[in-house]
C-alpha positions, 0 to 999 in steps of 0.5 A: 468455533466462535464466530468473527466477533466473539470468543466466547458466545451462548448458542441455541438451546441443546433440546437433546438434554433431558429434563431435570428436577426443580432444583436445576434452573437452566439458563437459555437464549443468549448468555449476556457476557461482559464486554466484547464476551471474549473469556480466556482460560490463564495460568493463575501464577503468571495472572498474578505476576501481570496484574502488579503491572497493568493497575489491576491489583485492586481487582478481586477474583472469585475462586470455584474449586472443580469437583467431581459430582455427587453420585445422586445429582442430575449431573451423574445420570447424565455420566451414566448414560454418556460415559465419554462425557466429563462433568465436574462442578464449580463450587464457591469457596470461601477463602479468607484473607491469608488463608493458603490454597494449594492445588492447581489453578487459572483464572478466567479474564476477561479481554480487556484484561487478557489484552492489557496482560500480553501488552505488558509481558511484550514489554519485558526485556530479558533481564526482567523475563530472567528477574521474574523467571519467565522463560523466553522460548518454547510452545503450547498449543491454542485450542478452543474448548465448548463447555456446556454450563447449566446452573444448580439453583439452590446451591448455586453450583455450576456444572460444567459439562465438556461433551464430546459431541462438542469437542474434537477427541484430542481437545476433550482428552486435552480439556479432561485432563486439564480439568481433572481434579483426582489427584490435586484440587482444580481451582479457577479464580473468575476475574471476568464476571462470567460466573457472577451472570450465570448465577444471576440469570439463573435466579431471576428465571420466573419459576415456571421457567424451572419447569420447562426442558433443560437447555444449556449455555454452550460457552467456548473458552480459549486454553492452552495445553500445559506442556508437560502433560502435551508430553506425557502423550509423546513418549517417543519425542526428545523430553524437554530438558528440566531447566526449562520450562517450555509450556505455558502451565506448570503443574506446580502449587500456587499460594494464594492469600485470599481472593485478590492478587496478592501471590509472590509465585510465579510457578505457572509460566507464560512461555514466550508471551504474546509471541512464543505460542505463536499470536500474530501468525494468522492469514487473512481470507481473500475475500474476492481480489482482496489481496491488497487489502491483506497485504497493507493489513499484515503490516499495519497489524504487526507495527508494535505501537499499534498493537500495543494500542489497539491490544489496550483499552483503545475505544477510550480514545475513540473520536465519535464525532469528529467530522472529518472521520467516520464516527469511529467506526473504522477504527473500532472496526480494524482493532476488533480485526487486529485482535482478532489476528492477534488472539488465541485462534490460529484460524485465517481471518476473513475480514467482512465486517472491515470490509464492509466499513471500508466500502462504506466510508471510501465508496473507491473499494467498494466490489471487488476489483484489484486495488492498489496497496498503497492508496488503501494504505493512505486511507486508512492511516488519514481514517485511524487519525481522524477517528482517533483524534483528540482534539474536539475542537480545532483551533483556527491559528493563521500561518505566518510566513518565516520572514527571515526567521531561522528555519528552526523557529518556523519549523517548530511553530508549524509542527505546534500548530499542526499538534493543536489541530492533529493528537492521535496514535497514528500523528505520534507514530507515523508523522513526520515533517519536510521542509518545501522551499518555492522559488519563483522563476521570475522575482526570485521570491522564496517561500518556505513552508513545514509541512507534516508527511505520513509517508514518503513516495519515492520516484523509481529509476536506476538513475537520474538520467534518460535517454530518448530517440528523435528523427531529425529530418531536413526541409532543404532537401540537402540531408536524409533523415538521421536518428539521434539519442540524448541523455539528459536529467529525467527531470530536465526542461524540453528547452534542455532537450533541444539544446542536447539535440541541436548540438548532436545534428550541429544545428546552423544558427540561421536554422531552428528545431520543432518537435512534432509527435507522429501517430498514425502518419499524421502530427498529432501535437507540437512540443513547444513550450521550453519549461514544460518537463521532458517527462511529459514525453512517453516512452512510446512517443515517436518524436520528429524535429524538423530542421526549419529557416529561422523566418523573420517574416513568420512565413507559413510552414506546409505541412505534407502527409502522405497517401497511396491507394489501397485496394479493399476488395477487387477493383475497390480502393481508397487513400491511405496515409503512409509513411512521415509527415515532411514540413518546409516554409511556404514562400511568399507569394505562393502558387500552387507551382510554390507548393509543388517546388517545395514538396520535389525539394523535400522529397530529393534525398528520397530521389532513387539514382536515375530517376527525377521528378521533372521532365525538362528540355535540354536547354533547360538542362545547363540550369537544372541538376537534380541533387541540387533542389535549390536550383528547382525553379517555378519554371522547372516544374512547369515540365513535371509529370502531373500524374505523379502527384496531386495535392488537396489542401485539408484540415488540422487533423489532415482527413477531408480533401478540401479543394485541389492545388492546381498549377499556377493558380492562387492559393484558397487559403489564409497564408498568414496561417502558421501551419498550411496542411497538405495532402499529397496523393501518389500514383504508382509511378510516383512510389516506383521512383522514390526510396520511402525506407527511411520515412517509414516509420519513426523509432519510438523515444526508448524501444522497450522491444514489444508491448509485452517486453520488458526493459532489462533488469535495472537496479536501484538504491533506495538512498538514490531514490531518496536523492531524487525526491530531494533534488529541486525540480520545476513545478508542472504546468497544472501545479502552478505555486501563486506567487504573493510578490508577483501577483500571478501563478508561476511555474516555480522551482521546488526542493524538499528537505527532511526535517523531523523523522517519524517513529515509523516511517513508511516508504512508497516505491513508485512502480506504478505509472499511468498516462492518457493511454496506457498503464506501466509498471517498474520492476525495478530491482531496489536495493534497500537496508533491512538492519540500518537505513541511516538518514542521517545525510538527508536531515537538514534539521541542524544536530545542535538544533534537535536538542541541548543534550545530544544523547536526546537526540532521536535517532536517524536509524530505521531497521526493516520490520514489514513489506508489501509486495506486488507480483506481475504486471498492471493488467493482474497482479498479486500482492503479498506481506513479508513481517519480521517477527520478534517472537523467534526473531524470523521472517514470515511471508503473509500470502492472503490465508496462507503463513509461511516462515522464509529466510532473510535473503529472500526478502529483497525482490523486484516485488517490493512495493511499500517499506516499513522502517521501525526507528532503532 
């Protein structure tokens, strides 16, 4: 078979051929072919019909008629000694114009020709596949055929030898009888220039060159099996009714008026075109983790304007020397991929050479590590365009901003602009413009740009809203800790969650909330910023709000963390933290008894019945009541049991026991600190006395049950997703909009409306999402249309605006024609391609090398990743 980038090509010299006369002149090494030296073995009668079509009527074909060889020639003695062999000559005829000719005949083509042949009989409706009585279904098998081709130099016959060394047994009695001229002539009408190289490599040969061993030209030719005679070999199969002819030859008479194109038969057929012999339905190889590659490829390859663009003369509009591109070699690279998968050849495909252009030219997929889908996607739609890129020189036109100008008028201005710069198949197909409005939280400016998109990424959620889970926990000693849920908008600000939150624990005006996240018994950050967005806080988080005396006098907060001894081995120990931090504020002026007294006030809801913190004399007792803490007095806590607990002032990050806290004693630290971090070491008895359940440990922000459990099966509308990617949301913190009125960078409020639709338009669901720690996937279950995704709602491009003629209007309906999918979880996964094909009007699943027809209700699963809509 021939290799990745030829159809047909020479092979090394067969030594095995004996040695002939001096009126043979064998060609040898390489056979010099024309073009890409693919050649294509066709019905002459549906040739001609192609060829009114696709400009090539001018074009003269040379025609041979096959004939059997003289008994006397080298060819016979060849016969005579290997019987299984069939050889016949190609001899030029003379036919002059007008002149009819009979018989059976092909033309061989080259595939530039070949390619702009399937172009146009993809293009025939019905009523034209009925005009030009070309039927619209049925099969014919795809082989290669070897031919071994030696020069008679002479004569200037061709012999043409079709051993059985080179062919399977089924393909050399298929080839035989193709090829078998008993009954009528066999004629083949070169149109590729081929014979023309054969007989002109033959006669430049030197003529000592004559003398040397025979060799020959080993060529392989794609052919299909006439139907007809496929039948002949299977008696017992159901005849195909004779109203239709179901293969792609016909063994019917050709006309034809001297040796151009010129004939009005169509007797013999191509049966279903490009898609009834099944092109298109071919795999592509995992190369090594190389599934995402595949899948984005299947679906590219099978977008019909792309095909019909890359199956046609496309190197023309090859940009070799656009910077921003890569010297065209990526797009020549994927059209010579996409006819590779869309030629004759069924056998999977193993994309190497694209491969290797994709490493070179984007160094993040070099290897063979799993990639996303969807990013290779991005790259390799920005590569065609650039690569693909008409304009040589981009002008330099400066934005002007809308001034109060109809949208209208600043969004056809911006789409004119962006065409000068930007002129390729890609921009033509797959472009589209939204409509971003800026609105600047501070002077209200409003800034209104058009921008082009290739894609849309959607958020992935059932809804709009998100619940999270927060330990309130007291600093008056008055309350246990209390766990609350609040639902609130995923796209919400942190000063809305505090509001959700004060409301649920009926937070005093005189009391304020701080949120601290907790990891590892310690605070390991402050949730403060009222604008910063409630999707900054992880699921996993464990939040505490600590319930604080709203202070004028910006007194210090003490922040209290834990620890106990822990015993490593034997009679070793050391401190360990447990449990959660507690915080109050540290009155003025503090002691070291300040800090006692307000750690037993904290600790008192925690006080197991019978129990206290303080040994105290009676006469002390009418002033004191344990479950009353504000009643706990410097004094009090002079009779506290000291072995119960001992304090180290410590850093931020609460690991060094810096100096003790002694009683009475002055505080070693800044009091005009904002955060005093304490730590409290326990004893035993301590531990005893104290209830600590409820500190613990903190509930996450959403329980997702386990680092391997999944949340339950949610599902989602795609026409949701789309609202939620139009609803105006605050900037983030690291996207600040520079605002030309205020002079400075603010966090604005930003909305995007859909303008201008692409022909294609191309859907990224956001399953993936990745933060400092961990990875995450959504297999969220979405709902999208296959048959009409109408967006007519979502165009804020007035109807009466598009067009004066509203039946020119472009239409808002898209129909499903590809997805990619992605199976399993962030640490591996396995992408595949389900392809709606036309030809048999079916879907097909594309699983790397593996093609597999499957049924239309199996195409919406949790699995899709990237939608492609075809405009209807």
């Amino acid at each position: 078979m021939a290799d990745d980038d030829d159809f047909a090509e020479s092979a090394t010299p067969d030594a095995s051929t004996s040695s002939t006369n001096g009126d043979v002149a064998s060609t040898s090494g390489e056979l010099p072919l024309a073009g890409d030296g693919r050649v294509y073995l066709v019905p002459y009668g549906w040739w001609s019909q192609a060829c009114k079509s696709i400009d090539a009527n001018g074009l003269r074909g040379v025609p041979y008629v096959a004939a059997p060889p003289p008994a006397t020639s080298y060819s016979s003695k060849i016969i005579n000694m290997f019987n299984s062999d069939q050889v016949f000559n190609l001899q030029r005829e003379i036919v002059e114009d007008g002149e009819d000719v009979s018989g059976r005949s092909y033309a061989l083509i080259a595939s530039d020709m070949w390619s702009q042949a399937l172009k146009w009989y993809r293009e025939l409706g019905i009523e034209e596949l009925k005009e030009k009585n070309l039927p619209m279904e049925g099969s014919s098998d795809v082989y290669d055929i070897a031919l071994r081709i030696s020069v008679i130099r002479s004569t200037s016959i061709i012999t043409v030898k079709i051993s059985r060394k080179d062919n399977t047994m089924e393909v050399h009695r298929k080839a035989s009888k193709i090829f078998s001229g008993d009954s009528v002539p066999v004629r083949i009408w070169d149109f590729s220039g081929q014979t023309e190289l054969l007989l002109m490599n033959a006669w430049n040969r030197v003529p000592q060159d004559v003398r040397q061993p025979d060799q020959e030209i080993l060529l392989h030719v794609h052919a299909l099996e006439p139907a007809s005679r496929r039948n002949e070999s299977k008696q017992d199969e159901p005849s195909i009714p004779s109203n239709k002819t179901s293969g792609f030859f016909y063994d019917g008479s050709i006309e034809s008026k001297g040796n151009g194109i010129n004939s009005n038969h169509g007797s013999e057929l191509f049966s279903g075109g490009l898609k009834a012999v099944g092109l298109g339905l071919v795999g592509l190889e995992n190369l090594g983790n190389t599934c995402y590659m595949n899948s984005a490829l299947q679906c590219l390859v099978h977008t019909t304007k792309l095909v019909n663009f890359f199956l046609g003369d496309f190197t023309k509009e090859v940009n070799h020397h656009n910077p921003l591109g890569t010297r065209g070699e990526l797009a020549l690279a994927f059209g010579d991929l996409l006819r590779q998968l869309w030629s004759l050849d069924k056998t999977p495909v193993a994309p190497h050479h694209f491969k290797g252009k994709l490493a070179r030219f984007a160094p993040q997929f070099r290897g063979y590590n799993q990639h996303d889908s969807q990013e290779l996607l991005a790259f390799l739609l920005d590569g065609l365009h650039e690569d693909l890129n008409q304009v040589k020189q981009k002008p330099y036109i400066e934005t002007k901003y809308a001034d109060g100008r109809p949208d209208e008028e600043v969004a056809d201005e911006h789409w004119q602009y962006h065409l000068s710069r930007n002129n390729s198949i890609i921009v033509d197909t797959c472009q589209g413009q939204y409509k971003s409005t800026l609105v600047c939280p501070v002077c209200k400016k409003v800034s209104i740009t058009f921008d082009p998109f290739m894609y849309l990424s959607l958020p992935l959620s059932a809804s709009n809203t998100r619940t999270m889970t927060v330990t309130v926990i007291g600093t008056n000693g008055t309350t246990e800790p209390s766990q609350h849920t609040i639902s609130l908008l995923k796209s919400a600000q942190l000063k809305h969650f505090i509001q959700g939150l004060g409301a649920s624990c009926s937070l005093r005006d005189d009391e304020t909330l701080l949120i601290a996240s907790v990891y590892n018994n310690r605070i390991v950050g402050y949730l403060e910023e009222p604008s910063d967005l409630i999707s900054l806080v992880r699921d996993g988080d464990r939040l505490a709000a600590y319930r604080l005396q709203k202070d004028s006098d910006a007194a210090s907060i003490l922040v209290f963390v834990h620890q106990r001894q822990e015993t490593i081995i034997r009679t070793v120990t050391r401190w360990k933290q447990f449990g959660t931090p507690l915080m109050a504020r540290l009155p003025k002026p503090s002691t070291g008894t300040t800090i006692w007294s307000e750690f037993l006030k904290v600790m008192n809801p925690f006080l197991r019945s019978g129990h206290s913190a303080l040994s105290y004399s009676h006469s002390d007792s009418a002033n004191y009541c344990a479950r009353i803490p504000e009643e706990i007095t410097n004094e009090a806590v002079q009779t506290a049991d000291l072995d119960l607990f001992q304090f180290y002032l410590t850093d931020e990050r609460c690991q060094l026991q810096l100096s003790k806290i002694e009683m009475d004693e002055p505080l070693s630290f800044n009091v005009h600190k904002r955060f005093v971090h304490v730590l409290v070491n326990w004893s035993d008895k301590a531990l005893e006395q104290y209830d600590l359940g409820l500190l613990s440990s903190l509930p996450e922000v959403y329980k997702s049950g386990g680092i391997f459990a999944r949340r339950p099966q949610e599902s989602v509308s795609l026409y949701s997703c789309l609202e939620a990617f139009l609803t105006e949301e605050p900037l983030g913190p690291d996207d600040m909009w520079y605002c030309p009125q205020c002079k400075d960078h603010r966090q604005a409020d930003k909305k995007l409306d859909l303008w201008r639709l692409p022909e294609i338009l191309i859907i990224h669901l956001k399953r993936f999402s990745y933060n400092r720690f961990i990875k995450h996937k959504l297999d969220t279950a979405v709902e999208f249309p296959i048959h009409d995704l109408d967006l007519s709602g979502y165009i804020s491009r007035k109807p009466e605006t598009v067009a004066e003629d509203v039946t020119q209007q472009p239409s808002t309906h898209y129909r499903l024609y590809a997805v990619s999918n992605h199976y399993g979880g962030m640490g591996g996964g396995h992408y595949t391609a389900h392809v709606f094909y036309e030809g048999g009007n079916r879907w097909y699943n594309f699983d790397d090398s593996r093609v597999s027809q499957i049924s239309e209700e199996s195409i919406k699963t949790s699995a899709a990743y990237v939608l492609f809509y075809r405009r209807i």
